[in-house]
N, CA, C and O atoms as a MOPAC input file, in Angstrom:
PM7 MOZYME 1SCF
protein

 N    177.27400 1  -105.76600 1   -76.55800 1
 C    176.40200 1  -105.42400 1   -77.65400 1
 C    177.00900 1  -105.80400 1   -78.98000 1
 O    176.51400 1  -106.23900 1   -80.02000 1
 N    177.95700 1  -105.57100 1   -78.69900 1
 C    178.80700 1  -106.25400 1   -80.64800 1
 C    178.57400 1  -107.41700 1   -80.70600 1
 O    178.01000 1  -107.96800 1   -81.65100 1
 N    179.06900 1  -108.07300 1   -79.47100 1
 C    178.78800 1  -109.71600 1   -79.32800 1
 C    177.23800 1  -110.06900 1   -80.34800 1
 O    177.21100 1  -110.59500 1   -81.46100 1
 N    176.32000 1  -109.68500 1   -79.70100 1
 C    175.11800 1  -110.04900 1   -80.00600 1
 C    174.89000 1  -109.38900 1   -82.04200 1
 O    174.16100 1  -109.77200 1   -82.95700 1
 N    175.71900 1  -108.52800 1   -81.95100 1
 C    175.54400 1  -108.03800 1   -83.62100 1
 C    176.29200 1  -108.78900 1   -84.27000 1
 O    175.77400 1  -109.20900 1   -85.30400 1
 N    177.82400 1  -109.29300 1   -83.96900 1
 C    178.04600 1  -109.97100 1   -84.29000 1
 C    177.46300 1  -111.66800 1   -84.87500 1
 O    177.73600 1  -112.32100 1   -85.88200 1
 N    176.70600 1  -111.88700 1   -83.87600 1
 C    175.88000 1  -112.84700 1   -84.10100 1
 C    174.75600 1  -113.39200 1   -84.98300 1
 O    174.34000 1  -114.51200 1   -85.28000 1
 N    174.46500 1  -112.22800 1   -85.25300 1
 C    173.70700 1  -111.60900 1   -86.76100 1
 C    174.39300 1  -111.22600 1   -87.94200 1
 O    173.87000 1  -110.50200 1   -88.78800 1
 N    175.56100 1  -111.68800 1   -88.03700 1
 C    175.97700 1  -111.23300 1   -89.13200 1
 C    176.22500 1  -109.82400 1   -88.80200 1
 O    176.83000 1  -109.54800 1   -89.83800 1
 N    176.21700 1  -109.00100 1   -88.30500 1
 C    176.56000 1  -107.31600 1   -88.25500 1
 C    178.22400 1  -107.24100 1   -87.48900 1
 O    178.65700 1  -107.82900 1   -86.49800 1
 N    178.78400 1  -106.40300 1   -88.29100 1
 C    180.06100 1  -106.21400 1   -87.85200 1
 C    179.81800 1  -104.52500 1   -87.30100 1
 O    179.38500 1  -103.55300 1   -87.92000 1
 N    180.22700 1  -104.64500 1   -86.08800 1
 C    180.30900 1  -103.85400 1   -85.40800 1
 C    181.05800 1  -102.83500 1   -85.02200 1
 O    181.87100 1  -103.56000 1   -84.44900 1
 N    181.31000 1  -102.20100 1   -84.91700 1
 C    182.49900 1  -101.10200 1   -85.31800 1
 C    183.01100 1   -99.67400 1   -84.54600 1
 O    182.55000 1   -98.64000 1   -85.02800 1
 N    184.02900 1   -99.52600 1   -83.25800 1
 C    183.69300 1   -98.07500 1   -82.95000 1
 C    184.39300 1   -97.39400 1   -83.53000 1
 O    185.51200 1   -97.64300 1   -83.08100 1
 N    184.48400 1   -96.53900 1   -84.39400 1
 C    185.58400 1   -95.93100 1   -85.06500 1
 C    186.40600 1   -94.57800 1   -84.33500 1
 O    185.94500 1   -93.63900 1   -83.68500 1
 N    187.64900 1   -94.86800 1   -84.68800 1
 C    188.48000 1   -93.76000 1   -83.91500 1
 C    188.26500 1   -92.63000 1   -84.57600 1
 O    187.74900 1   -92.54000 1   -85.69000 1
 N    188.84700 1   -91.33900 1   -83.57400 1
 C    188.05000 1   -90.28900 1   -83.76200 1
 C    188.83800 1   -89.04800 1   -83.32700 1
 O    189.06700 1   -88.91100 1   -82.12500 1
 N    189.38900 1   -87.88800 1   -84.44000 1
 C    190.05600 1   -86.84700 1   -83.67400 1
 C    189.54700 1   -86.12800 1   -82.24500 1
 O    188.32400 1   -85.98700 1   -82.23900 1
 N    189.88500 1   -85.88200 1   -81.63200 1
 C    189.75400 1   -85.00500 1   -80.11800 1
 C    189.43200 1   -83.39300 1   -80.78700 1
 O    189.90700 1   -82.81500 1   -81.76400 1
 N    188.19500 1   -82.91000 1   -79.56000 1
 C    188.26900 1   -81.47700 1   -80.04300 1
 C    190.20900 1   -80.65300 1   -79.92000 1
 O    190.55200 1   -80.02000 1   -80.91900 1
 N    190.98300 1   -80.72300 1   -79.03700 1
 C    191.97900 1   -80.35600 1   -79.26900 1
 C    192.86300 1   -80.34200 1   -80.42200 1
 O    193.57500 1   -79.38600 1   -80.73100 1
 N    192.79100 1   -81.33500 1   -80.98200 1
 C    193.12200 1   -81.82700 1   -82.20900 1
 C    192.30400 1   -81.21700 1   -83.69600 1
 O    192.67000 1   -80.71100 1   -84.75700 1
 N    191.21600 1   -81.54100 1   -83.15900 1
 C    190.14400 1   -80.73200 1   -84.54200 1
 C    188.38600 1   -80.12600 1   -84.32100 1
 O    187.48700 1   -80.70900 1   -83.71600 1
 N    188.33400 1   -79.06600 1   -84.88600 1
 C    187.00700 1   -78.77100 1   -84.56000 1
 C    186.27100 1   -79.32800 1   -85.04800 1
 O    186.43200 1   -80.08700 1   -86.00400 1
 N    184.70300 1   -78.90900 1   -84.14900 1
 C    183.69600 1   -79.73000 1   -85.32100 1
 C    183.29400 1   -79.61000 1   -86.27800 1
 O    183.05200 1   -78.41000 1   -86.40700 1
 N    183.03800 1   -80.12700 1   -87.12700 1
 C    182.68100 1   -81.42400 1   -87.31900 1
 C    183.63400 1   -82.56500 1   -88.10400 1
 O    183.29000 1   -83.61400 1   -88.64900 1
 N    185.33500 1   -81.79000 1   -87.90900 1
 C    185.80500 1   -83.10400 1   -88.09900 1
 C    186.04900 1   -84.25000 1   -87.30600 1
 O    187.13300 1   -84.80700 1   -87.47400 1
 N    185.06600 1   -84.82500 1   -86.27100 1
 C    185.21800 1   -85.70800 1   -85.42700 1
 C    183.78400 1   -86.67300 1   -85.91400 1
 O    183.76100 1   -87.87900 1   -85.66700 1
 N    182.77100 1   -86.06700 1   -86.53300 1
 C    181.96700 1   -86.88100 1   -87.44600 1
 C    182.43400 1   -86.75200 1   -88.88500 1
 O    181.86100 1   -87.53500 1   -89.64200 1
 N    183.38700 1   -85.90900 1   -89.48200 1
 C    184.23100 1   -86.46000 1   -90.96200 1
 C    184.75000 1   -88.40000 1   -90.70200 1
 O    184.42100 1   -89.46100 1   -91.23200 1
 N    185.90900 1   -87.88700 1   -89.34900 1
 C    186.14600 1   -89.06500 1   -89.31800 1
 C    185.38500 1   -90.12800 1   -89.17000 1
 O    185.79400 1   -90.99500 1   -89.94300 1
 N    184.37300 1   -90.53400 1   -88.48800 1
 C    183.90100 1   -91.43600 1   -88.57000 1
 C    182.95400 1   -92.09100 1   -89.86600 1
 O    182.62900 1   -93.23200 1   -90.19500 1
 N    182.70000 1   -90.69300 1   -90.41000 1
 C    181.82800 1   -91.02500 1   -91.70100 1
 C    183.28300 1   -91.47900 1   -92.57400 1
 O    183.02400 1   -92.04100 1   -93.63800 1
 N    184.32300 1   -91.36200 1   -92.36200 1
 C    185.10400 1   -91.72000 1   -93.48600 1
 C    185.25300 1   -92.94100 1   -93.45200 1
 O    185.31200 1   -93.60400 1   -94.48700 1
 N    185.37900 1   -93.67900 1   -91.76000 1
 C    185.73700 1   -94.78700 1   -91.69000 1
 C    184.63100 1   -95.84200 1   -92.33400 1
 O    184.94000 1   -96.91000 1   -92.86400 1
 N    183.29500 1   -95.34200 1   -92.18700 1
 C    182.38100 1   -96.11400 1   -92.78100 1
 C    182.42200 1   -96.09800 1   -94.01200 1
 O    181.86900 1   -96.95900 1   -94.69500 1
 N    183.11000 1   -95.07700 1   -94.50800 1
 C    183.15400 1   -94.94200 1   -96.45200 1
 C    184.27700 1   -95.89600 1   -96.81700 1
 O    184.18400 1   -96.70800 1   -97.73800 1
 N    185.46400 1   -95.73500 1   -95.95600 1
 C    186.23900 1   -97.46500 1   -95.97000 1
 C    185.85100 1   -98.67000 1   -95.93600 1
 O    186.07500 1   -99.36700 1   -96.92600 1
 N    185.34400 1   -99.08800 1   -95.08600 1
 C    184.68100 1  -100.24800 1   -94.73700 1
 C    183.54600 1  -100.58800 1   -95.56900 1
 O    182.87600 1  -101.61300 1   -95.44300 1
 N    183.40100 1   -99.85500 1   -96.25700 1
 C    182.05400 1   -99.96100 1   -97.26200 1
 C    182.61800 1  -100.60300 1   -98.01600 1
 O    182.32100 1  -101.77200 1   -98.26000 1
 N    183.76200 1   -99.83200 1   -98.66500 1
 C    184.51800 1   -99.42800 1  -100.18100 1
 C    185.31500 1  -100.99200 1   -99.96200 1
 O    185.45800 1  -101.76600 1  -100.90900 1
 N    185.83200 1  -101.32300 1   -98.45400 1
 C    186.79900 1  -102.42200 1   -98.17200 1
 C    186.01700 1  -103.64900 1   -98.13400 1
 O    186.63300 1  -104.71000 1   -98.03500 1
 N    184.45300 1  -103.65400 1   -98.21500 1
 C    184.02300 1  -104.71100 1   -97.66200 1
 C    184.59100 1  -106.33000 1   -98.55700 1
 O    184.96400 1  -107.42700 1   -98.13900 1
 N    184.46000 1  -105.91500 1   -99.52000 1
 C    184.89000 1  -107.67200 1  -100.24800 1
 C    185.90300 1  -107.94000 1   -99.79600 1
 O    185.93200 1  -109.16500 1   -99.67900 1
 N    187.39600 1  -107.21100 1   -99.22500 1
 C    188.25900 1  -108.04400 1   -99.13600 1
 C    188.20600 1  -107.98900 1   -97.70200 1
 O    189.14300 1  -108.66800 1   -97.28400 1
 N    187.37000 1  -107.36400 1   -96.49800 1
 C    187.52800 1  -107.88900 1   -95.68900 1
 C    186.67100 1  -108.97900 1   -95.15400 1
 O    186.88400 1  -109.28700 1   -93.98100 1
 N    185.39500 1  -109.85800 1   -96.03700 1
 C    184.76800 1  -110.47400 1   -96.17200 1
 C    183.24200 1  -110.03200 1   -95.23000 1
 O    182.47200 1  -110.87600 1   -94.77100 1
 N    183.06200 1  -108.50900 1   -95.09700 1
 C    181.79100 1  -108.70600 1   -94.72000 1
 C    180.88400 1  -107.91100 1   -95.76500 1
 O    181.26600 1  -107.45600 1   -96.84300 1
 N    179.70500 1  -107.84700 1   -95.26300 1
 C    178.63600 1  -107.18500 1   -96.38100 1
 C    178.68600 1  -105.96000 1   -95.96000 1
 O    178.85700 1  -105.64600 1   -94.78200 1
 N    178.52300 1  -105.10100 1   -96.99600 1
 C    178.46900 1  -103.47600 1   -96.79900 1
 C    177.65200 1  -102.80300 1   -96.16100 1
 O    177.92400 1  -101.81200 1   -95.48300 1
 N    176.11400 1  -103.49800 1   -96.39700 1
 C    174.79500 1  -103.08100 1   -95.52300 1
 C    174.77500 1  -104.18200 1   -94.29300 1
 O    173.77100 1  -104.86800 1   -94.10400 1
 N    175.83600 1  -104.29100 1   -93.55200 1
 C    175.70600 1  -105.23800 1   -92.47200 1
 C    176.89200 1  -104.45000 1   -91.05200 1
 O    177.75800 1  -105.01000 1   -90.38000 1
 N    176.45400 1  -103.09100 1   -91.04700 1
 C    177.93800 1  -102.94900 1   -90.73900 1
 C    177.06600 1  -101.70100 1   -89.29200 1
 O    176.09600 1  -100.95200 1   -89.40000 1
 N    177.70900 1  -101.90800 1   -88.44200 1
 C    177.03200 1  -100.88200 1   -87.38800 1
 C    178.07000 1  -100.01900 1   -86.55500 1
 O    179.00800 1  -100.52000 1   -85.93600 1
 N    177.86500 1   -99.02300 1   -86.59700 1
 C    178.44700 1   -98.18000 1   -85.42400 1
 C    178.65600 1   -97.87700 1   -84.22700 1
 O    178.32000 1   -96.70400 1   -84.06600 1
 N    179.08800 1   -98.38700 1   -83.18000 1
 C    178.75200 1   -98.63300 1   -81.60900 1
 C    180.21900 1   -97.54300 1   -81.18300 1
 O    181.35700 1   -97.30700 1   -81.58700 1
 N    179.27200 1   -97.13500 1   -80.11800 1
 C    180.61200 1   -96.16700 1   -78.70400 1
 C    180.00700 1   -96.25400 1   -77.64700 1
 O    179.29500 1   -97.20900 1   -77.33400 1
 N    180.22600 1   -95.23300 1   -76.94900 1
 C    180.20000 1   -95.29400 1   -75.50300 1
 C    180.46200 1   -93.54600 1   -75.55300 1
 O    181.39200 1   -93.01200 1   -76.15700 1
 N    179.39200 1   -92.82500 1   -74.75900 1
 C    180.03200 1   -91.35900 1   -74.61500 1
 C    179.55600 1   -90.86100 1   -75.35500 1
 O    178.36100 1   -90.80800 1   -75.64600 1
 N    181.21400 1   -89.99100 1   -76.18400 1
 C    180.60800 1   -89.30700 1   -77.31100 1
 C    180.90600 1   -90.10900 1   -78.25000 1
 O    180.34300 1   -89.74500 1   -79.28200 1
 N    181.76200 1   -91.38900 1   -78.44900 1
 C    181.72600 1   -92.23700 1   -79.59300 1
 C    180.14700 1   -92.54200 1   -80.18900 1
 O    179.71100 1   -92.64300 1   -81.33600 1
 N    179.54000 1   -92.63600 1   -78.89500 1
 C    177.92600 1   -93.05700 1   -79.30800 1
 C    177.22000 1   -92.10600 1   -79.95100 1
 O    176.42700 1   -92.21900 1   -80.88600 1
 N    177.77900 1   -90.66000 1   -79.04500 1
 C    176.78900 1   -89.63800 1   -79.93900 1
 C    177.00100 1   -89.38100 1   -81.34600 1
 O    176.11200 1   -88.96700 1   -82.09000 1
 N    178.63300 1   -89.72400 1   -81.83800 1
 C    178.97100 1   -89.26200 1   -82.97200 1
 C    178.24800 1   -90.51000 1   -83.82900 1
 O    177.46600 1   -90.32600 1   -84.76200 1
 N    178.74600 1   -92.04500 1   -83.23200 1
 C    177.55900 1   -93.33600 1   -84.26900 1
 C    176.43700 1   -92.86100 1   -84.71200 1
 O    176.09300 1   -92.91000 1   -85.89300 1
 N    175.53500 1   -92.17800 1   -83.43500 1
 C    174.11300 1   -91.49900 1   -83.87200 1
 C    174.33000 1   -90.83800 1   -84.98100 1
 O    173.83800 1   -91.19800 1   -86.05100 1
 N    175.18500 1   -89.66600 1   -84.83700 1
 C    175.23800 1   -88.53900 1   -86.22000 1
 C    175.48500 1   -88.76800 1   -87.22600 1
 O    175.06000 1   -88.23400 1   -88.25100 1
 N    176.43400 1   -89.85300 1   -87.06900 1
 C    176.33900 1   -90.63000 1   -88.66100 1
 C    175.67800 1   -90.79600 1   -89.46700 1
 O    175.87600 1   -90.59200 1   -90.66400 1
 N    174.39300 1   -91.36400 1   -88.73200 1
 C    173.25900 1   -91.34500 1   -89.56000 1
 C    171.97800 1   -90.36600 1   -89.79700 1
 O    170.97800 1   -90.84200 1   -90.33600 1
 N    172.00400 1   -89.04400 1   -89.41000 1
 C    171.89500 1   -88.11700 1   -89.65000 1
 C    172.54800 1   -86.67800 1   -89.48700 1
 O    173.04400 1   -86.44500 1   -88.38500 1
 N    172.59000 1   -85.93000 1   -90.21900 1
 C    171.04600 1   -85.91500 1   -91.26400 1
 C    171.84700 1   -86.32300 1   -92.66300 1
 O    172.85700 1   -85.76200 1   -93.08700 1
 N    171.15400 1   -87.42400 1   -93.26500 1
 C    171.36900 1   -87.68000 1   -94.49900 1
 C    171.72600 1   -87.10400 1   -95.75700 1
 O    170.69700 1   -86.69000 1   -96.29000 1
 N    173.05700 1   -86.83000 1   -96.69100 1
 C    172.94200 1   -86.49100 1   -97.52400 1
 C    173.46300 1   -84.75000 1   -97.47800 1
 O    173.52100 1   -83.98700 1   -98.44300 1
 N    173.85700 1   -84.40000 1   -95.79500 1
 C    174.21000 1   -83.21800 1   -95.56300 1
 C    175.66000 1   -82.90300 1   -95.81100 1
 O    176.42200 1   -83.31500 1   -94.93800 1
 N    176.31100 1   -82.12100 1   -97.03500 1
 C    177.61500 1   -82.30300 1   -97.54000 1
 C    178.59100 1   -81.68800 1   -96.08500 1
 O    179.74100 1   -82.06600 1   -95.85800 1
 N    178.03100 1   -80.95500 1   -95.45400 1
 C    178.82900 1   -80.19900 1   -94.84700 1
 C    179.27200 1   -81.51500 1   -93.58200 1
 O    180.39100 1   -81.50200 1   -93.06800 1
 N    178.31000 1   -82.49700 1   -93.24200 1
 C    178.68000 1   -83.16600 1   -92.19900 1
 C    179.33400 1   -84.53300 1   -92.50200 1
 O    179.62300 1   -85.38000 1   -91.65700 1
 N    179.54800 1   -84.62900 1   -94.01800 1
 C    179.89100 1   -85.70100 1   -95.10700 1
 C    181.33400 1   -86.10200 1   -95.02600 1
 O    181.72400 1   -87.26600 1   -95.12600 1
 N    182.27200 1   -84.81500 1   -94.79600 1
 C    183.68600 1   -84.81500 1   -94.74400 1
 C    184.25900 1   -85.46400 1   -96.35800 1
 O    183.51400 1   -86.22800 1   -96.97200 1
 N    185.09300 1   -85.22600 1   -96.71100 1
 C    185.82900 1   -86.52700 1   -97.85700 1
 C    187.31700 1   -86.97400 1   -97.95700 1
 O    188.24100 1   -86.73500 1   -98.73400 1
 N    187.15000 1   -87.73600 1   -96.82300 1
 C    188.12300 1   -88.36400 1   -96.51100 1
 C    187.78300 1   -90.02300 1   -96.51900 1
 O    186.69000 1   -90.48200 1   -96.18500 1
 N    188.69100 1   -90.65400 1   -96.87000 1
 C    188.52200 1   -92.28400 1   -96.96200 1
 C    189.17600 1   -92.75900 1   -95.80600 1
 O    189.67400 1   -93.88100 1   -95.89300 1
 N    189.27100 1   -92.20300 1   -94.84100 1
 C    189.99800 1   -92.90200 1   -93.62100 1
 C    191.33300 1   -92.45700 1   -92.96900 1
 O    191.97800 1   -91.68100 1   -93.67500 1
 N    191.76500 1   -92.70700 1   -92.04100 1
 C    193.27600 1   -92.68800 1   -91.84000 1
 C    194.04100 1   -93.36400 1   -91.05100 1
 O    195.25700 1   -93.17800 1   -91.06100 1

């Protein structure tokens, strides 16, 4: 599936992700929303476009890609972290 996003111009992306052992929820969608707030923030020097950028997993990587994108604008599921 990246293959084919790739192919479109979409950079594809699964982002790593604390373990519930490690952290409760919802810092396991902080992290991933952070990584996209990197990759946003990084896009010129890593040469792709900011609105070209997708989230892919497998599992719960997938469920957390989903949550990413909702619910919109919700501070509590926002995290503010720029990555790690």
């Amino acid at each position: 599936r990246a293959r084919r996003l790739a192919e479109r111009g979409i950079l594809a992306v699964a982002a790593e992700y604390r373990l519930t052992d490690e952290a409760r929820w919802p810092a396991h969608l902080h992290d991933v929303k952070a990584c996209l707030r990197w990759l946003r923030a990084s896009a010129g020097d890593l040469g792709v476009a900011p609105d070209q950028i997708a989230l892919v997993g497998f599992s719960a990587g997938a469920h957390l890609a989903l949550m990413a994108s909702a619910p919109p604008g919700a501070p509590e599921f926002a995290g503010d972290g720029v990555g790690r």
